[in-house]
C-alpha positions in Angstrom: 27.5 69.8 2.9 26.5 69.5 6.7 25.3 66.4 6.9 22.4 65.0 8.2 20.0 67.3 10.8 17.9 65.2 13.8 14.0 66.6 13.9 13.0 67.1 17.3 9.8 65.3 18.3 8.0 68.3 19.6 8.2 72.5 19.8 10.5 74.0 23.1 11.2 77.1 24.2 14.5 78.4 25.0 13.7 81.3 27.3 16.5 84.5 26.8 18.1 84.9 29.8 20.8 87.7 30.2 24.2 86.1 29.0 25.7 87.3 32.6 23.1 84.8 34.2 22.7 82.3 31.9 24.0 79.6 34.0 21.0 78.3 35.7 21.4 76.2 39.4 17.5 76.3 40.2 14.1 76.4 39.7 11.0 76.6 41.7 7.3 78.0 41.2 4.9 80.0 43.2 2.0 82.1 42.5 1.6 81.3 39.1 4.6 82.1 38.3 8.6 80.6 37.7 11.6 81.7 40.1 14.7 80.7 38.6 18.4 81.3 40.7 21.7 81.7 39.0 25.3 80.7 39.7 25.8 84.4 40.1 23.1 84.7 42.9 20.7 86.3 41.2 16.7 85.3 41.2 14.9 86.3 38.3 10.6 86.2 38.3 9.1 84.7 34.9 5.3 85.1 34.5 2.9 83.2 32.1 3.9 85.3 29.4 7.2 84.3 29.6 8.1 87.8 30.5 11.8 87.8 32.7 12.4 90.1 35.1 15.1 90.8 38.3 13.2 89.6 41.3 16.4 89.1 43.7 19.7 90.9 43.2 21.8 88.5 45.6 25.0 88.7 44.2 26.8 86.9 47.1 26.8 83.3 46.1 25.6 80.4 43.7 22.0 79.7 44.2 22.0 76.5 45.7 18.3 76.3 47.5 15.4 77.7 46.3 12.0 77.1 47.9 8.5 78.8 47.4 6.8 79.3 50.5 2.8 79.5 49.9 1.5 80.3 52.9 3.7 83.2 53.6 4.7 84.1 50.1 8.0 83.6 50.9 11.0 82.4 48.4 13.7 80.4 50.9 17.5 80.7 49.1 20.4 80.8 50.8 22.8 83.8 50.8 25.6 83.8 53.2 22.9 82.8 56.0 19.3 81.5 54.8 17.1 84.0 53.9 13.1 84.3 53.7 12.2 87.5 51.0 8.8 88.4 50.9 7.7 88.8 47.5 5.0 91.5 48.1 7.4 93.7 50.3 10.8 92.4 49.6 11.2 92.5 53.1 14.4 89.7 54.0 14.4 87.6 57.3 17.6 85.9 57.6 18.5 82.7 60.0 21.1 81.7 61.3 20.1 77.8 60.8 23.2 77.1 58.9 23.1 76.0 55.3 19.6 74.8 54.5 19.9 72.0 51.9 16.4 70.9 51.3 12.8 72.1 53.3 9.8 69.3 52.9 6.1 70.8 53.7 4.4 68.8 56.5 1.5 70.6 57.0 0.5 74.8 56.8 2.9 76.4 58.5 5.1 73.8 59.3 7.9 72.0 57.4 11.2 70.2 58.0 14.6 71.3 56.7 17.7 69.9 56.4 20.8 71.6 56.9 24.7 71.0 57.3 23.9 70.5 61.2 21.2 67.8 60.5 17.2 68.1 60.3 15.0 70.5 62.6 11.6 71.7 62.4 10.2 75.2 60.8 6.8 76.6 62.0 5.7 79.7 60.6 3.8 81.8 63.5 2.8 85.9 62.0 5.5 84.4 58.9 8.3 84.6 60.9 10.0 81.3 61.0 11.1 79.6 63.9 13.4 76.9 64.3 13.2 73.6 66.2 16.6 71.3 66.2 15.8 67.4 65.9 19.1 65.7 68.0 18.6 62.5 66.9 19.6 63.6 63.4 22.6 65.5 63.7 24.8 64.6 60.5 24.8 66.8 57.6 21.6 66.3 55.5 21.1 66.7 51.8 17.0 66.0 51.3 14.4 65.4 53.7 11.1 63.7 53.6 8.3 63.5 56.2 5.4 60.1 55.8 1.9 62.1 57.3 0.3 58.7 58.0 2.9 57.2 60.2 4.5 60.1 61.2 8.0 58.8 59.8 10.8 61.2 58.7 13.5 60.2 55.8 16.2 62.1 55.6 19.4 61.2 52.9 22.5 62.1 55.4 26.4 62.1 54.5 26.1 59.0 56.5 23.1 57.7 54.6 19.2 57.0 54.6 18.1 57.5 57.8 14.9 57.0 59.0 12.4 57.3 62.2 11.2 60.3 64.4 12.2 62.4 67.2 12.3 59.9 69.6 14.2 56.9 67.4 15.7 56.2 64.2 17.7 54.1 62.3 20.2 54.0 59.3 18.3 51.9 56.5 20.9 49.9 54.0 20.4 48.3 50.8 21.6 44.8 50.5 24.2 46.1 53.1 25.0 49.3 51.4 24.4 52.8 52.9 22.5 55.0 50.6 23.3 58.1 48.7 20.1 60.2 48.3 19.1 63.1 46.2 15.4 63.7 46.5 12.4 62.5 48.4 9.0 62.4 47.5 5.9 61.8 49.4 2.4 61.0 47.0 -0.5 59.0 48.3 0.8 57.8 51.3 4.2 56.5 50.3 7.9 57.6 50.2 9.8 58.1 46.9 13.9 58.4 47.3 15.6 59.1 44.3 19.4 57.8 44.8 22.7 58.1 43.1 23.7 54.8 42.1 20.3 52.6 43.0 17.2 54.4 41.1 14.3 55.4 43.2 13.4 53.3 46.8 9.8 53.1 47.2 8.3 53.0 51.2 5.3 52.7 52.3 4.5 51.8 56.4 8.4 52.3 56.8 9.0 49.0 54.5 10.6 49.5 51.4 8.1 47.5 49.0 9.6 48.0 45.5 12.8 49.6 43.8 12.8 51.2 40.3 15.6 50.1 38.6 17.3 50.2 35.2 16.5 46.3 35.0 12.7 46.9 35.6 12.6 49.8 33.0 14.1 52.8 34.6 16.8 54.6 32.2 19.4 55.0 34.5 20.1 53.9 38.4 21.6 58.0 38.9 18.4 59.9 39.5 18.2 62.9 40.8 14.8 64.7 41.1 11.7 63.5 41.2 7.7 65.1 41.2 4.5 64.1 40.5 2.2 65.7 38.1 -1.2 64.2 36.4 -0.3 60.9 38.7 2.4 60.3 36.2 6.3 60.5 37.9 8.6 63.2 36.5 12.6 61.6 37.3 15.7 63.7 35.8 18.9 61.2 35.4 21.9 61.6 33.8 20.2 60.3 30.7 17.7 62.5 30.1 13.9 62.8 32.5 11.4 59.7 32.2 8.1 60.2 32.9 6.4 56.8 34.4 3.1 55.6 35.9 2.7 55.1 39.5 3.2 51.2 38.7 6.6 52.7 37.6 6.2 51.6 34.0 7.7 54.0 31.2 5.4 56.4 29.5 8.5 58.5 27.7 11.7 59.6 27.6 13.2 63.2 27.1 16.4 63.4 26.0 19.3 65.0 23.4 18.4 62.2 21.0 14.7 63.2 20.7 14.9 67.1 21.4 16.5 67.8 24.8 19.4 70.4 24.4 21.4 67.9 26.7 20.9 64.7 28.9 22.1 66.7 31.7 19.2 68.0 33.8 20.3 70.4 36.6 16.4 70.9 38.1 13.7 70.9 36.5 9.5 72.1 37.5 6.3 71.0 36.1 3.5 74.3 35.7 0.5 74.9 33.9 1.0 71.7 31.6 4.3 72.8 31.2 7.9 70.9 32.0 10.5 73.6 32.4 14.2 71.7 32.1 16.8 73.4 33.7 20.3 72.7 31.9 23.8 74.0 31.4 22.6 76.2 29.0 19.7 77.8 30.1 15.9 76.9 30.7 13.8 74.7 28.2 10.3 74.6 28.0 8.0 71.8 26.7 4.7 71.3 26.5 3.6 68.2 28.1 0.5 67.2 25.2 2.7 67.0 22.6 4.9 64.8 24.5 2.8 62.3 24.6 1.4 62.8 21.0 4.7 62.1 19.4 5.6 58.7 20.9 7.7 57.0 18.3 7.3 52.9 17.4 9.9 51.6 16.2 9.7 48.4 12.9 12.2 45.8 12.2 12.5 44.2 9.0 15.5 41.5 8.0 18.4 42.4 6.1 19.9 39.5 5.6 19.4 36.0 6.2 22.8 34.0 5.8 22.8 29.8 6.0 26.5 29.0 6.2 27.6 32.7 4.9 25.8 32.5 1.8 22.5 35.1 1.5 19.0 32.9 1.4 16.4 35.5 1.8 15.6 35.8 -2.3 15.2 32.2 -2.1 13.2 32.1 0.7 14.2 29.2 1.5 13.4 27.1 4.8 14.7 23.4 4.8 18.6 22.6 4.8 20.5 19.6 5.4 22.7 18.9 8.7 25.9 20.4 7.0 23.8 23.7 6.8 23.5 24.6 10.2 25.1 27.5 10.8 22.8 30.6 10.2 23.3 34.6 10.3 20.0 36.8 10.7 20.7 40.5 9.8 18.1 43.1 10.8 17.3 46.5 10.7 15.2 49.2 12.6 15.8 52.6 10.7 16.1 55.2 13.1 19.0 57.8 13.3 17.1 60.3 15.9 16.2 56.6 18.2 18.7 54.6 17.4 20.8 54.9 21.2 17.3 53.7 22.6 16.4 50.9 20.4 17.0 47.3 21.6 16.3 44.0 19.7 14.8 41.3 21.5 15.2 37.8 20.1 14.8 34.1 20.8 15.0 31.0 18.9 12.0 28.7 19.6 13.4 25.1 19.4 16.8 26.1 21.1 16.4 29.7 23.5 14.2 29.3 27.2 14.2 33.3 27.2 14.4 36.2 25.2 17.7 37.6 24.6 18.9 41.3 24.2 21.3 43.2 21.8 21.4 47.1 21.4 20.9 48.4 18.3 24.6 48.1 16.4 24.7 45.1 17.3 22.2 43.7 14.9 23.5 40.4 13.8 22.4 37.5 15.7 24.4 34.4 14.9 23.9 30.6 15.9 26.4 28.1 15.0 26.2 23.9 14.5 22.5 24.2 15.4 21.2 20.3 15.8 18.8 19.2 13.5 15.5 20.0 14.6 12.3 22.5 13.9 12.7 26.4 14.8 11.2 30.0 14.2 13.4 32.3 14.9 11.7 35.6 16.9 13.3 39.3 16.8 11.2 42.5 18.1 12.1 45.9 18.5 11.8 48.5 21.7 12.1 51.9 22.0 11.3 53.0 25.5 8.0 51.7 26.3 6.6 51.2 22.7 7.9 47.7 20.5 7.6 46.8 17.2 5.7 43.8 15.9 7.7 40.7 15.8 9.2 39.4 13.0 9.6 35.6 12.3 11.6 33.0 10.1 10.4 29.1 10.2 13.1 27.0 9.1 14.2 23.1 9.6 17.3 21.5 9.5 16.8 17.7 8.4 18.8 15.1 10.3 21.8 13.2 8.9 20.4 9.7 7.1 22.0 7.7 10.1 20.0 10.0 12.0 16.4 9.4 10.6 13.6 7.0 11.8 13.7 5.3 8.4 17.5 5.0 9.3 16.8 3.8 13.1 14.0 0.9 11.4 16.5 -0.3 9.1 18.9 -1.0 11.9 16.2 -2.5 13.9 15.3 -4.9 11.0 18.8 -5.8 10.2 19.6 -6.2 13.9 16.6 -8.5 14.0 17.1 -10.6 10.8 20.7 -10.9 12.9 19.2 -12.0 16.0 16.7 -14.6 13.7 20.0 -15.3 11.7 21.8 -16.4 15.5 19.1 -17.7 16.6 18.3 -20.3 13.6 22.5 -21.1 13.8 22.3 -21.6 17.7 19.4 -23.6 16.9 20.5 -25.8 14.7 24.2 -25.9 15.7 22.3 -27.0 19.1 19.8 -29.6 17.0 23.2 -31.0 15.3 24.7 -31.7 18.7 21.7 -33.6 19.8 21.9 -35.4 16.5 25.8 -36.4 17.6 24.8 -37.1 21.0 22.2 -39.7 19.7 24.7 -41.3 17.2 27.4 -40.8 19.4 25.4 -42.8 22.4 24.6 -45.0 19.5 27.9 -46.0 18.2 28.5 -46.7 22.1 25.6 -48.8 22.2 27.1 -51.3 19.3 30.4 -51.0 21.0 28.6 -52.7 24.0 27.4 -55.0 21.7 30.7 -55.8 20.0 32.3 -56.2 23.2 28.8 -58.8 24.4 28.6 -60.3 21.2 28.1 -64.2 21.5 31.0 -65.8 19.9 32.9 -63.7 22.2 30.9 -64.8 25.3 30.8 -68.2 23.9 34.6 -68.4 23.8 34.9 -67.0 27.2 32.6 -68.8 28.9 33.7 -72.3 26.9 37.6 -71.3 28.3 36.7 -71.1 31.9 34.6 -74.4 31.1 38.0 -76.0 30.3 39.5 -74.6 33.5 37.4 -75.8 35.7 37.1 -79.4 33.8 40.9 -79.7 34.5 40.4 -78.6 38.0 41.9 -75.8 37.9 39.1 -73.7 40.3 41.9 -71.1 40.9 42.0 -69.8 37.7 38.5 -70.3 36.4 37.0 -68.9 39.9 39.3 -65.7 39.1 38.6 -65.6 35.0 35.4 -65.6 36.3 35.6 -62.7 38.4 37.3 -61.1 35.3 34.6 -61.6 33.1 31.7 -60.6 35.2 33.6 -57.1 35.7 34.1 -56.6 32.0 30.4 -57.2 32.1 29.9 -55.1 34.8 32.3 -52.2 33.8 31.2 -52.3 30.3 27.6 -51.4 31.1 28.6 -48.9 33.8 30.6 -47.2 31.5 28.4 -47.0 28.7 26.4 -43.6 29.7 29.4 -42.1 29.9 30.7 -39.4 27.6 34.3 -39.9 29.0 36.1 -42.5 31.6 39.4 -42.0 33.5 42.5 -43.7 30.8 42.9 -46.0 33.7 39.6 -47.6 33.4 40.0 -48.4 30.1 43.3 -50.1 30.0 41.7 -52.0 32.9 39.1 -52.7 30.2 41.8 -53.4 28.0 43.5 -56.1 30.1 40.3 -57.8 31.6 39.5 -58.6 27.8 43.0 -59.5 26.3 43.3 -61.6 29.4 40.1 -63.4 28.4 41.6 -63.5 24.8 44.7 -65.2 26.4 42.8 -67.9 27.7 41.9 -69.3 24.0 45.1 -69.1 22.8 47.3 -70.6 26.2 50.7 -69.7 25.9 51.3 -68.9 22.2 49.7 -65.4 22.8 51.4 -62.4 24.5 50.5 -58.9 24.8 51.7 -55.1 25.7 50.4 -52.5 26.9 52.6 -49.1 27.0 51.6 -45.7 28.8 53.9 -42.4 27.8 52.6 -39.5 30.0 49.0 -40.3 29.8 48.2 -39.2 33.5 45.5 -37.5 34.5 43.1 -37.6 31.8 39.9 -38.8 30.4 38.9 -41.0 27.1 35.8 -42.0 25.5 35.2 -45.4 26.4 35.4 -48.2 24.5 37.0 -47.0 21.2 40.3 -49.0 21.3 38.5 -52.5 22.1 37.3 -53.4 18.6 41.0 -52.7 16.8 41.7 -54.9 18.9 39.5 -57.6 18.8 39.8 -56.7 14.9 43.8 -57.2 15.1 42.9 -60.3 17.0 40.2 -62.1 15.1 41.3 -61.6 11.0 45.7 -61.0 12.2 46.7 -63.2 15.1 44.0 -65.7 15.0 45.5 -67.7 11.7 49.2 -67.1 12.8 51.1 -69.9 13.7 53.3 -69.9 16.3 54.0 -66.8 18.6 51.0 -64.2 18.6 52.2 -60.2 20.1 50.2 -58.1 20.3 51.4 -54.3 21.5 49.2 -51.4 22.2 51.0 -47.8 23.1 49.5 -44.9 24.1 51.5 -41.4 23.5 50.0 -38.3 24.7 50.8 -35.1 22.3 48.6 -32.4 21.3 46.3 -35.4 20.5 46.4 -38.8 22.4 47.4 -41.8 19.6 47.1 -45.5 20.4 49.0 -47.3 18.2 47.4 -51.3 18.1 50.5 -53.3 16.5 50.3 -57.2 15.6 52.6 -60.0 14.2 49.5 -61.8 12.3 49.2 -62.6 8.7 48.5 -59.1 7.3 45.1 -57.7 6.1 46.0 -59.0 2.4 45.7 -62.8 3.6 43.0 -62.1 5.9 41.3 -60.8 3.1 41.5 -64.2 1.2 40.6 -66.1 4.1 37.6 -64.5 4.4 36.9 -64.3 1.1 37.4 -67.8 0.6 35.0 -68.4 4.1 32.9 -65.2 2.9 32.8 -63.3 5.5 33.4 -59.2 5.5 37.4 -58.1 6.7 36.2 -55.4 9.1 34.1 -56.7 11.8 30.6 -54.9 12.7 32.0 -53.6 15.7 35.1 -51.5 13.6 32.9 -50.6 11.3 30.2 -48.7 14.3 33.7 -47.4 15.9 34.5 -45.4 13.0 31.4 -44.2 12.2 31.6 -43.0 16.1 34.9 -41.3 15.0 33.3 -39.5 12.9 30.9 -38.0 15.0 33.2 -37.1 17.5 35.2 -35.4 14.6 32.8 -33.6 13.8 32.2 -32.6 17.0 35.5 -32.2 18.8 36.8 -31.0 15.5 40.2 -32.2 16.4 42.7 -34.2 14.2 40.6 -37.4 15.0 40.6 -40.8 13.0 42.0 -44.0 12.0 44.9 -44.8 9.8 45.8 -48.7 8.9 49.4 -49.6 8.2 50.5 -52.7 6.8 53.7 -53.6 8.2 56.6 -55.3 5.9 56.4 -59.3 4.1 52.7 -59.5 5.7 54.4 -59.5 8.9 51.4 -57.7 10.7 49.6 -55.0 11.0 49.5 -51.8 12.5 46.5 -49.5 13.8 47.6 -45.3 14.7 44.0 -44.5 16.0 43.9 -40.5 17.0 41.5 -40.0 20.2 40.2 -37.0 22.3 41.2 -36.4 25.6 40.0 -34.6 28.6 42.5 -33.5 31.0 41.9 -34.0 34.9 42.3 -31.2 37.3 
């Protein structure tokens, strides 16, 4: 019914001191024996047997210095003035020094002290002391410290750490801060200062080489005394006393949690292998072995391991998909008496640089949307100096499927069947326009040839023939300019893909002027532009319809022969080839009676060209026959790409 009860680590003494005195300010030693001062004033004497007895009846004020003199057997406290008591005799000297704060042995006989009034020296000639006022240090002065090798002296002021000698000193600051100091120190040649807010300033050749720190180890930045015993450091903060080695690394910790009455040391001194701990309460006395024989280790084991809030650990299980990536390690360190001192150290290999830090309540670690990957997840335990072995958990969190190598190598193959499948299509899109250009430069080829074929030269040449026989040289010396320019033009023109519309109508009426010729005056023709400027034909398409409408329509009419060809530009250019001959039906007969084919070789080569150029243009191209009314003639709508000049 009262709960649980904390085991101290070791045996202490609690040594009886009358209830009017039992508020303790100080604590010193001297001859073997323990002085301790009260807030009432008085001294009592404690021997080795533990044995208390009235040594000063003061009575006048708190004890607020209290010094053991050896070489005069002398214990300095302060009364109204300071006062040296001899312990054989009794016998008091007081001084008038002011109020004597702290006193710091520099050699036999002589020490330093600092007072309200600053620091002066004490010399001890037939154990009467005798006072020596420094000027340079004139503020009110709390501790004082004195370096033997470089004859330095360090005393904490109101104004803060001040340090030189008689002749010169300085105020030293701490990243710009002036200091608040409580004790000081001096052990194989260097300076310890223990301060209120920065831990304990370490000097050595007036050069502050290291600071102890609660980020290097140290308990608390508010120390307040400090000695050495055994080379180990004794250091009383508001948490408790560590004891550390001279590299200032943390050998133990005394405090409520593991047997102090209280974290509060007012004073504390270190005799016979024996740490008495002055507190609000009394005195407290510990033996130093069995501190170090109970140092307590702390273990950490895992609670809980949670993947997306459900428990895993009974599974044990170590691979999970990309949805399961958020995980929840619970531990535990089971320790009621240590637990205030206990940190967990942890770090996630795969994901953490450094180790992180959580006190002991706090012992869930969580990590959320954790990328696929590898990891081992790392915890530890520490307790002071001492840590637990660490703990691990190896788990892997697989990638998504679009994620995976396998994943990355399919898009790589279907990417390059793609790039083969573009490739082969650009390929043979490209061999299929070679394959047009050769029929295309083919088909141009036979309409050179239909436009040079012999009966057509024959009949030309055989006109001009009969021009010149009726001596008309005007008109044959100009038909035959004309006919060595269609010659001319149509070769030209033949390695062309496409000519300006002008050059083909002049095409055009070079050769129906040659036509004219055969047929003197009972021929007529027409040729009609509608808004065909500016752009470019393939040449020699329209010259075989009308040869064609020509040779099988007007060539058996009798009487009148028209011929009209029209040109209309629209989304597509048209040229409509209209004559007045005796229809395709009767041309038919007449051919088949004289057995020849209706279409000539040259119409039959220009369509085949249209369809190449249909297929490759892919416009509305082609050729459509109409036969117009009684067999009055016969009409040609030919559908031709264009380029447009700019």
């Amino acid at each position: 019914g009262e709960g649980l009860i904390v085991v101290s680590d070791f045996n202490s003494i609690e040594l009886n001191i009358p209830e009017k005195d039992n508020k303790i300010t100080r604590i010193t030693k001297g001859n073997d024996k323990i002085y301790i001062g009260t807030q009432s004033g008085n001294i009592y004497e404690v021997s080795t047997n533990l044995n208390l007895s009235l040594s000063i009846a003061n009575g006048e004020k708190n004890i607020e210095l209290l010094e053991f003199i050896p070489e005069t057997n002398q214990l300095l406290f302060d009364k109204k003035y300071p006062t040296f008591v001899d312990l054989s005799t009794k016998k008091e000297i007081i001084k008038k020094y002011g109020a004597i704060k702290d006193i710091f042995s520099v050699r036999k006989n002589l020490y330093l002290i600092s007072a309200n009034n600053g620091v002066s020296w004490i010399e001890f000639i037939n154990h009467q002391p005798l006072e020596k006022h420094i000027p340079l240090y004139k503020e009110r002065t709390n501790c004082i410290g004195f370096d033997s090798i470089n004859k330095t002296i360090y005393a904490g002021t109101s104004m803060g750490l001040k340090i030189g000698n008689e002749d010169s000193c300085d105020f030293f600051l701490l990243n710009n801060e002036t200091l608040i100091c409580k004790d000081v120190l001096y052990f194989n040649g260097k300076i310890y200062i223990t301060t209120q807010n920065n831990g304990v300033l370490i000097f050595e050749n007036n050069q502050l080489i290291e600071q102890w720190n609660h980020q290097n180890g140290l308990i608390s930045n508010t120390t307040k005394h400090i000695k050495n015993y055994q080379n180990q450091f004794y250091i009383s903060t508001n948490l408790g006393l560590q004891i550390l080695d001279e590299n200032g690394k943390s050998i133990y910790i005394l405090n409520k949690s593991n047997g102090l009455y209280t974290n509060q040391v007012i004073d504390f001194e270190i005799s016979k292998n024996q740490l008495w701990l002055v507190h609000q309460k009394g005195v407290q006395i510990i033996d130093i072995n069995q501190i170090h024989k109970t140092q307590f280790i702390p273990t950490i084991t895992f609670s809980n391991i949670l993947v997306n809030n459900s428990d895993i650990q009974k599974e044990k299980q170590s691979y999970f998909n990309y949805t399961q990536n958020k995980l929840e390690f619970v531990v535990s360190s089971i320790s009621l008496k240590y637990s205030d001192e206990i940190t967990y150290h942890y770090k996630l290999d795969g994901l953490d640089e450094k180790w992180q830090s959580n006190n002991y309540h706090d012992n869930k670690i969580e990590y959320k949307s954790l990328p696929a990957g590898k990891y081992t997840f790392l915890i530890k335990a520490t307790y002071r100096n001492q840590e637990s072995d660490t703990i691990s958990y190896a788990f892997q969190i697989s990638p998504p499927f679009w994620a995976t190598w396998w994943f990355y190598l399919f898009l790589a193959l279907v990417f390059l069947f793609i790039t083969y499948v573009i490739y082969q299509y650009q390929l043979k899109k490209q061999r299929t326009k070679i394959k047009l250009q050769n029929e295309l430069n083919a088909s141009k080829l036979i309409a050179i040839q239909s436009q040079m074929n012999p009966h057509f030269i024959f009949n030309s040449i055989n006109s001009i023939q009969d021009l010149i026989l009726q001596g008309d040289v005007d008109n044959s010396y100009s038909y035959i300019i004309k006919f060595s320019k269609l010659v001319r033009q149509t070769l030209h023109f033949s390695n062309k893909e496409f000519i300006d519309i002008e050059d083909e109508i002049e095409l055009l009426n070079i050769y129906l002027e040659l036509e004219k010729l055969r047929f003197k005056d009972d021929f007529k023709y027409e040729i009609t532009l509608n808004d065909v400027e500016d752009i470019q034909v393939p040449p020699m398409l329209i010259q075989p319809f009308v040869e064609n409408a020509i040779k099988h329509g007007l060539l058996h009419k009798e009487g009148l022969k028209k011929l009209k060809i029209e040109f209309e530009k629209k989304e597509i250019l048209t040229c409509t080839v209209t004559d007045n001959g005796i229809g395709r039906k009767k041309a038919m007969e007449i051919n088949e009676r004289q057995r020849k084919q209706h279409q000539s070789f040259s119409v039959n080569a220009t369509k085949a060209r249209f369809d190449i150029m249909k297929e490759q243009y892919h416009d509305d191209l082609g050729i459509e026959y109409i036969d117009l009314k009684k067999d009055s003639g016969t009409q040609v709508i030919i559908k031709i790409p264009f380029r447009q000049n700019y």
